[in-house]
C-alpha positions, 0 to 999 in steps of 0.5 A: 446737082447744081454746078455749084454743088458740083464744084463744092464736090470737086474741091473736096478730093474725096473720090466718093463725092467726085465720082458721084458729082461726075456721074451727075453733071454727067446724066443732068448737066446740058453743057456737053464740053463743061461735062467733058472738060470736068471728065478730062480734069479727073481723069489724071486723079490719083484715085483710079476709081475717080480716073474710072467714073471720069471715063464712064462720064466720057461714054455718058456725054457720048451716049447723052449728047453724041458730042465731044472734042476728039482732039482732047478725049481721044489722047486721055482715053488712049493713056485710060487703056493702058492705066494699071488702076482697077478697072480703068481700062475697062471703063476707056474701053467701054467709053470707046464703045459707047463713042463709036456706038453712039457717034460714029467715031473709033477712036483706036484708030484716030 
């Protein structure tokens, strides 16, 4: 997916086509931050399932890159844990799983 269909998904406001442009640019794109930057953007969504995959992403770059700017992720990850929304939190969980795996990094303690 190229950043212009990505972009055209993103201003639709349908979740089904923002989480798979997330998951996308997540998997393809080679610019860790823009992904990173999308995934923090949808990650305030009103539709939980586009606040899930966004924190999905976030474990993506971490496990594809072994970049991200913790000063930026780590607050939008901690408010993750404590979403009521279906499965939200699991998903923080498992992006603070995947970024302490993959990079090193335990973010409940940063």
């Amino acid at each position: 997916m190229t950043r212009e269909e990505a972009y055209s998904a993103f201003a639709t406001n349908e979740p089904e086509l923002i989480y798979s442009a997330l998951v996308a640019v997540a998997l393809h794109d080679p610019d860790w931050r823009w992904v990173q930057d999308r995934c923090l953007e949808f990650a305030r969504h009103p539709e939980a399932a586009v606040r899930q995959i966004a924190a999905t992403c976030i474990g993506h770059v971490a496990r594809i890159h072994q970049k991200l700017d913790f000063e930026a992720v780590t607050p939008i990850l901690h408010q993750l844990l404590t979403d009521t929304g279906m499965y939200v939190s699991g998903c923080a969980e498992d992006a603070m799983d995947d970024i302490e795996t993959f990079m090193g990094v335990n973010l409940r303690h940063y």
